[in-house]
Residue, then its C-alpha position, 0 to 999 in steps of 0.5 A: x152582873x150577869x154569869x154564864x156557868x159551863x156543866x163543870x161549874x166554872x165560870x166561862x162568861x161575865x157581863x159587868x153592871x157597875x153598881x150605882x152605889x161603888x161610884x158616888x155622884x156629885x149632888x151638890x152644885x158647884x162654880x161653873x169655874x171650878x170644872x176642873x174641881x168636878x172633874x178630880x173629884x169624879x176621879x176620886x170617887x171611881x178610885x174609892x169604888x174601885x178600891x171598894x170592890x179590890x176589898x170585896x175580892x180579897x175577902x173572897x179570895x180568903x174565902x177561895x171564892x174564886x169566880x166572885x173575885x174574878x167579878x170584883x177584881x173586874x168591877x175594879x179594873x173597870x174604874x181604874x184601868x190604870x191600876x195594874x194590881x187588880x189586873x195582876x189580882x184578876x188573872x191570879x183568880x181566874x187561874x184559880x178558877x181553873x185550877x191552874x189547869x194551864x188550858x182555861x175552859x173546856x174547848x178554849x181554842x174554840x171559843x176562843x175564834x171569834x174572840x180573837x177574830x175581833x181582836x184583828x179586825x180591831x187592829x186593822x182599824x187601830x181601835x185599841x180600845x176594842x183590842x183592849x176589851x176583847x183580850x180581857x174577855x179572851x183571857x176570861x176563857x184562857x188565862x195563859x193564852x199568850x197571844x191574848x196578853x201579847x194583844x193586850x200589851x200593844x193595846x194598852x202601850x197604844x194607850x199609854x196604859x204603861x204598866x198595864x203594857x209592860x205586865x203584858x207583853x212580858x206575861x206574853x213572853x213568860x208564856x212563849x219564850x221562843x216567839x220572835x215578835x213577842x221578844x222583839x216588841x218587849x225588848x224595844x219597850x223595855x229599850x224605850x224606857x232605859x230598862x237596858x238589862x233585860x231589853x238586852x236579854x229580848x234581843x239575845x233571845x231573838x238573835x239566838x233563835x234567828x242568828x241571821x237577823x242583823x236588826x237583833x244584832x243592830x239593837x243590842x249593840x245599840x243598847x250597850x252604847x246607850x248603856x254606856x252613855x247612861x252611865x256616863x250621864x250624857x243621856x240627861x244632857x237637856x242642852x239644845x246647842x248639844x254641846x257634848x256631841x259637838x265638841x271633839x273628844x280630847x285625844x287621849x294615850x295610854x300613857x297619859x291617861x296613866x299619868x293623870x290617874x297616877x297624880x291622884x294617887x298617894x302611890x302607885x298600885x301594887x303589882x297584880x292590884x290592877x291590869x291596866x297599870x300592869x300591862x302599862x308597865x310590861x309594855x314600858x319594859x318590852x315595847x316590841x311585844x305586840x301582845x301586850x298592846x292587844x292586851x292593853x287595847x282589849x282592856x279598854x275596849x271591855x272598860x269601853x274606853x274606846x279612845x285609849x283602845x284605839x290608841x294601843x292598836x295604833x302603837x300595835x301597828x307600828x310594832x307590825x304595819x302589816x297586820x291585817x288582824x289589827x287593822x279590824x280591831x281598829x275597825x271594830x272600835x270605830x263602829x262601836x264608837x260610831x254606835x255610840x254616838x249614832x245612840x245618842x244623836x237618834x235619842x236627841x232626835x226624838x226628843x227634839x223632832x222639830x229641830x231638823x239639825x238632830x234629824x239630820x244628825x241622827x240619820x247621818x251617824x247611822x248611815x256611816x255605822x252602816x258604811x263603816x260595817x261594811x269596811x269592817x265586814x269586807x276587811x274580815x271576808x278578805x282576811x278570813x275567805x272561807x266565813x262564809x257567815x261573816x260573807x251573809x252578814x257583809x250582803x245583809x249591809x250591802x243590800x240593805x236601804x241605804x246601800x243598796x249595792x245588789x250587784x256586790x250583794x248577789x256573789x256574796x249570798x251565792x257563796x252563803x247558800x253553801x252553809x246549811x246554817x244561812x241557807x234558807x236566809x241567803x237564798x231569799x235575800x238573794x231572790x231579793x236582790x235579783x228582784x231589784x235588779x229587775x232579773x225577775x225570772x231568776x228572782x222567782x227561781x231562787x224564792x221558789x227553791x226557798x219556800x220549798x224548805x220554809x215553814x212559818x215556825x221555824x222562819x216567821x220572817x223569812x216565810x213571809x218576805x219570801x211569799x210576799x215577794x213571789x207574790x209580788x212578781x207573779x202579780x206584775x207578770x199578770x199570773x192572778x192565780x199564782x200570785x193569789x196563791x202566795x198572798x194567800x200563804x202569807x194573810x194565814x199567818x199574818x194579816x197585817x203583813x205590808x201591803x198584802x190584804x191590798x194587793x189580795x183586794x186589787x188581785x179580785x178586782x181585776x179579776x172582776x174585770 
């Protein structure tokens, strides 16, 4: 092993020799059938070594050694990248290292350039191996560095390196809590594995810091359906006839589903023991008061007993036919069990992808969500003309790839701008809109209002959407410089974003040409 050492004494880089003597090597000859034989005992012996050199660094840290544990919490890791303990133990001691400075080596941000000019080129090649081993050494110079642990994260979840993946992304999070793409990537990992709390928790996060983005919105409606099917046990259903998604549910009232759970019971619940038989009785009592039903329905609805909600809200409507406010609880309850159901047939998706039926299935339910948010939105625009947020969020759907109305769409955001909230938002996607209604010149006029009042920090995505798309139409209308210009704005924050880095190359060529 080779050490590099700052004027400070500290440890600023390491070249790694696995000593032959930590990994034995098989000597004796075996069955040219017993490969397999070969193959575990190899890996037995890079886990013995590995854990050899844990045993070293653990000494040393009693001895508070702290850059020769960094050395054999590395040697460890580099036999058995799957462990996430010596990982977690590596970064404790490089910290220490730094005496919890919270910055890492002298002149990091320096350092730390070509590192992370490695990691990019990497990526755009999807060698995540690379990406894996330039964040380490990233980390070996800064380990708070949170973009470095977001880069390690991805790589090592593109390996199925799980554990490793999870520790990272969230240390990623820990270190920049209000990064919307950090957010984002660990609560769809976290959503993968049925980790529904705290996936949850990423995607309020996201939707608190950007409140116009439908997809944070779309994805924790998504994980509360799929909270509920867990707990109803649905999601473990292996059936390839699926069976429980074919088969209607039985209608079921509220007085019923009283009478069933009644006949259970030795004797019926005290007044005040439970507030579904309370409200069952009140409404017995005085079936005119619409409130009771509300109550009733908003009970179910909490419990997610969406048929027997629905069933309230129906009687509610007898009570006032008219009701406006009624009819959207009722649309409410269809989209969340739309949800619900469009959670389940795109998980049986996944599992099954060769079975085209579920495909089909699971792109069908999420097209009548979307519809059916639509109708919801409408209904709420008509009932209340002055939210101007809830007439953002009907464009959003509108102009959204499986509608694709942009004429509806286009007087909806132009009223949205007038709320200073949504502004930025509305006025992009209105650019948008006008785009693909093929009005470039008044696209290029709504984009260029906007960019004026974007930043990168405060609108990652609406920054680069915005540059992207003027971008896009500059370049057909053969202005090189200006498109350049904001291909340009957008590969400074993003190089992977879409297309771009293509489009910048075919912008150069022509002008060779």
């Amino acid at each position: 092993m080779q050490l590099s050492w700052s004027k400070d004494n500290r440890l600023t880089k390491f070249t790694m020799r696995v000593p032959e003597t930590a990994v034995a090597r098989p000597t004796q000859k075996r069955d040219p059938q017993s490969g397999h034989n070969k193959a575990l005992t190899a890996m037995n012996e890079r886990e013995k070594g590995a854990a050899e050199w844990y045993r070293k660094g653990t000494e040393a840290m009693g001895h508070q050694n702290w850059n020769y544990s960094v050395e054999c919490f590395t040697n460890a890791g580099r036999l058995a990248p799957d462990n996430l303990l010596y990982r977690q133990a590596r970064v404790g001691c490089l910290r220490k290292s730094y005496g919890e400075n919270g910055t890492g080596a002298r002149m990091a941000g320096v350092r730390l350039v070509a590192i992370k000019g490695r990691i990019k080129k990497a990526k755009m090649s999807k060698n995540w191996k690379a990406v894996e081993t330039a964040a380490e050494e990233g980390l070996a110079i800064n380990p708070w560095d949170a973009q470095l642990f977001f880069d390690l994260g991805v790589a090592t979840q593109e390996q199925e390196n799980m554990d490793i993946a999870r520790y990272a992304l969230e240390r990623a999070v820990e270190l920049d809590r209000n990064n919307v793409d950090f957010n984002r990537r660990l609560g769809e990992f976290l959503f993968e594995r049925r980790d529904y709390k705290p996936a949850r928790t990423c995607f309020e996060r996201v939707y608190k810091l950007e409140p116009t983005d439908s997809e944070a919105r779309s994805m924790m409606g998504r994980i509360d359906a799929a909270t509920v099917l867990d707990r109803k046990g649905l999601d473990d259903a292996e059936s390839t006839r699926d069976a429980m998604v074919e088969q209607p549910e039985e209608p079921v009232n509220a007085y019923e589903a009283d009478r069933r759970a009644r006949r259970g019971r030795s004797a019926a619940a005290a007044p005040g023991e439970s507030e579904e038989a309370d409200l069952i009785h009140a409404i017995r009592k005085d079936p005119k008061n619409l409130g009771l039903y509300l109550k009733l329905a908003d009970h179910y609805k909490n419990a997610r007993k969406l048929g027997q909600a629905s069933d309230q809200l129906e009687k509610a409507l007898e009570v006032d036919p008219d009701n406006g406010e009624i009819r959207e609880l009722q649309l409410e309850i269809e989209v969340l069990r739309l949800r619900e159901e469009a959670a389940l047939a795109e998980k049986r998706a996944r599992a099954y992808p060769d079975k085209e039926h579920l495909v089909e299935k699971a792109k069908m339910l999420t097209q009548q969500v979307i519809q059916k948010e639509v109708e919801l939105l409408t209904l709420g625009v008509e009932l209340n003309p002055t939210d101007l947020k809830k007439k953002f969020e009907l464009a959003q759907r509108l102009a959204s790839r499986h509608i694709k109305d942009f004429a509806r769409a286009i007087p909806l955001l132009q009223q949205s701008t007038a709320n200073p909230n949504i502004k930025l938002a509305a006025t992009v996607l209105l650019g948008e809109c006008f785009a693909r209604e093929g009005r470039n010149d008044l696209a290029r006029r709504q984009l260029q209002k906007a960019v004026e009042g974007l930043n990168f920090q405060d609108h990652p995505n609406e920054f680069r959407s915005s540059h992207y798309l003027l971008g896009r139409l500059y370049q057909a209308a053969g202005k090189i410089d200006e498109a350049e210009h904001h291909y340009g704005e957008v590969l400074a924050v993003d190089y992977e974003y879409r297309d771009v880095l293509k489009r910048m190359e075919q912008l150069g060529e022509a002008g060779d040409n």
